[in-house]
PyMOL commands that place a pseudoatom at each C-alpha (Angstrom):
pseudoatom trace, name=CA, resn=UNK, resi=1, chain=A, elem=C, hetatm=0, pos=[-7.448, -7.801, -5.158]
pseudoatom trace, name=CA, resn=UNK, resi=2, chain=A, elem=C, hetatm=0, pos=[-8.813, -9.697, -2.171]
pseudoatom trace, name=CA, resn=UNK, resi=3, chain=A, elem=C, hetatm=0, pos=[-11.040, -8.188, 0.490]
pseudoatom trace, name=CA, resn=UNK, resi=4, chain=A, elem=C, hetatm=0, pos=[-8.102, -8.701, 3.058]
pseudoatom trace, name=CA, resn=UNK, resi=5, chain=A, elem=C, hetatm=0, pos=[-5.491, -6.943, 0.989]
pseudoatom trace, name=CA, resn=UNK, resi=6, chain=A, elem=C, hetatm=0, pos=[-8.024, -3.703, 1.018]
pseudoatom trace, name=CA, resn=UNK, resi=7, chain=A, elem=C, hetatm=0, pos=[-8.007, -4.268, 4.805]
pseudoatom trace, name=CA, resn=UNK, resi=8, chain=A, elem=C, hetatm=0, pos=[-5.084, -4.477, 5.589]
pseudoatom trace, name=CA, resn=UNK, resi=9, chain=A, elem=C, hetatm=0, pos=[-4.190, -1.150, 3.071]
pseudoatom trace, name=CA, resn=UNK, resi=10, chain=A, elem=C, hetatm=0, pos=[-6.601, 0.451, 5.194]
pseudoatom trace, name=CA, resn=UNK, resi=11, chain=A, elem=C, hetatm=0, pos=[-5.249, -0.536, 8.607]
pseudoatom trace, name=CA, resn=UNK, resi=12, chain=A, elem=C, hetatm=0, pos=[-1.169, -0.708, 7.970]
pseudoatom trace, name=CA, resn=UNK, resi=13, chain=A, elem=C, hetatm=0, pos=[-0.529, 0.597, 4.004]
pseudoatom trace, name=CA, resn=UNK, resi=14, chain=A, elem=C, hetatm=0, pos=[2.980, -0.945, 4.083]
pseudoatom trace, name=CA, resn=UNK, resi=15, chain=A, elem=C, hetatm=0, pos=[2.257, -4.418, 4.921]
pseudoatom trace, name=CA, resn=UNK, resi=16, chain=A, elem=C, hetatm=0, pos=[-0.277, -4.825, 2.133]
pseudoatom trace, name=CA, resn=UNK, resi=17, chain=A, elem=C, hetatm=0, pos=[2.013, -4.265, -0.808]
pseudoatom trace, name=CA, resn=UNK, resi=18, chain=A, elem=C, hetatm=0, pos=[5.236, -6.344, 0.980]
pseudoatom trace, name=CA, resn=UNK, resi=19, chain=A, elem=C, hetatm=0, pos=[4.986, -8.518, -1.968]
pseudoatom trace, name=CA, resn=UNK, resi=20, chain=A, elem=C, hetatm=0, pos=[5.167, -6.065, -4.848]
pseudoatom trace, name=CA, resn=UNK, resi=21, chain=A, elem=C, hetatm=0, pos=[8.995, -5.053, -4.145]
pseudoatom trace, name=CA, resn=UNK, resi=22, chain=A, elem=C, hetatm=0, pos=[11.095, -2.935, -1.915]
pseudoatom trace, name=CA, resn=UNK, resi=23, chain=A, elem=C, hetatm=0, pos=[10.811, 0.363, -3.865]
pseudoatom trace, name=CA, resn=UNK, resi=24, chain=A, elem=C, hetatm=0, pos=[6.690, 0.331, -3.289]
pseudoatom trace, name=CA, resn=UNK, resi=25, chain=A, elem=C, hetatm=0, pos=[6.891, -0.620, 0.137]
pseudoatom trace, name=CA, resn=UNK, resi=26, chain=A, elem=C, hetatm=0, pos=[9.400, 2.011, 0.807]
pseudoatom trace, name=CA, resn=UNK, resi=27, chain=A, elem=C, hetatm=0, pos=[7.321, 4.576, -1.163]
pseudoatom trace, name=CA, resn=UNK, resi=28, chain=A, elem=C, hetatm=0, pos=[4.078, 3.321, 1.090]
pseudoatom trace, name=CA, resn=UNK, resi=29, chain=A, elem=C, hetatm=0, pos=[6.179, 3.875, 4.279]
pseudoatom trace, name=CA, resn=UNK, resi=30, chain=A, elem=C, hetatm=0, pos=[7.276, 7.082, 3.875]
pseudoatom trace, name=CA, resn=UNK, resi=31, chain=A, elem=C, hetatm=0, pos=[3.408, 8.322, 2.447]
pseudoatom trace, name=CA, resn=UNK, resi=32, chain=A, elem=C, hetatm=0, pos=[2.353, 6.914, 5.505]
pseudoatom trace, name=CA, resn=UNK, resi=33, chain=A, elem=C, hetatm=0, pos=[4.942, 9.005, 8.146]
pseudoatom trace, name=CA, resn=UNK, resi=34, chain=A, elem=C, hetatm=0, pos=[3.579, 11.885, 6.065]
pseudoatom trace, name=CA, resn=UNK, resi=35, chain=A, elem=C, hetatm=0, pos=[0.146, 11.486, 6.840]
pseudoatom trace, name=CA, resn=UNK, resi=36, chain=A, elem=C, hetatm=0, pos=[-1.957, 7.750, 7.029]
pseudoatom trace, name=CA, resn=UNK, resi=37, chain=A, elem=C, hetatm=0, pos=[-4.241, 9.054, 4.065]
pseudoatom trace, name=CA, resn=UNK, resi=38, chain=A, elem=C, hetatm=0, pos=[-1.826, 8.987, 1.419]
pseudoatom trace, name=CA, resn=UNK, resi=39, chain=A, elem=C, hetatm=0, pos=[-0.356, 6.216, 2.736]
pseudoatom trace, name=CA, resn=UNK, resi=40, chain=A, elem=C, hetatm=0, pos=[-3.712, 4.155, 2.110]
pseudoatom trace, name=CA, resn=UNK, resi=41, chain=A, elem=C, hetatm=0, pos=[-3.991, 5.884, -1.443]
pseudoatom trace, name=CA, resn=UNK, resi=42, chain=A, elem=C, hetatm=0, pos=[-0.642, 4.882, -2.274]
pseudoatom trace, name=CA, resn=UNK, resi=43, chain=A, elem=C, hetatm=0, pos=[-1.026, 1.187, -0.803]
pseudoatom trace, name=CA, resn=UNK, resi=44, chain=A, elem=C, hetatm=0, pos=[-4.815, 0.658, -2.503]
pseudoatom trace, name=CA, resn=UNK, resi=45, chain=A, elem=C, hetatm=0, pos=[-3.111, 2.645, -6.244]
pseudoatom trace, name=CA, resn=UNK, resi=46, chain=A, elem=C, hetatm=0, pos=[-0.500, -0.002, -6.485]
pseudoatom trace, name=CA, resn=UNK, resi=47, chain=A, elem=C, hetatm=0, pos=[-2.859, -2.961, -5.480]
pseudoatom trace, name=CA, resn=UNK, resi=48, chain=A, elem=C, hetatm=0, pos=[-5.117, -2.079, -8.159]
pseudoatom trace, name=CA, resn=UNK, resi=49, chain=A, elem=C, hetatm=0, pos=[-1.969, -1.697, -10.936]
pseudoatom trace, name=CA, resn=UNK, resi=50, chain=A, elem=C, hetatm=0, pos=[-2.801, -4.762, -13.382]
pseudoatom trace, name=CA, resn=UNK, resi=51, chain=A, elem=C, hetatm=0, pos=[0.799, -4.532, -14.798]
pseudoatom trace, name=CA, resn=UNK, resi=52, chain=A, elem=C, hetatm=0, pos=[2.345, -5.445, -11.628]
for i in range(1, 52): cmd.bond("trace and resi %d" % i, "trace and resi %d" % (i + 1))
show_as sticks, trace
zoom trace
């Protein structure tokens, strides 16, 4: 995980994980409408998935 991709997690959640599929970046949307926190959580949890 680059430096950028924690950057942009931290600054717009959705845009960081655009690459790993719809179903996480719609997860990562909605986690961020519900508050920006989880949002970032979400965003920096499936950056950091090795399986993926």
């Amino acid at each position: 995980m680059s430096i950028w991709r924690v950057l942009l997690s931290i600054l717009f959640p959705p845009l960081a994980v655009l690459d790993k599929g719809c179903g996480s970046v719609v997860i990562v949307f909605l986690l961020t409408l519900c508050g920006w926190i989880p949002g970032v959580i979400a965003a920096l949890v499936i950056l950091n998935n090795p399986n993926r």
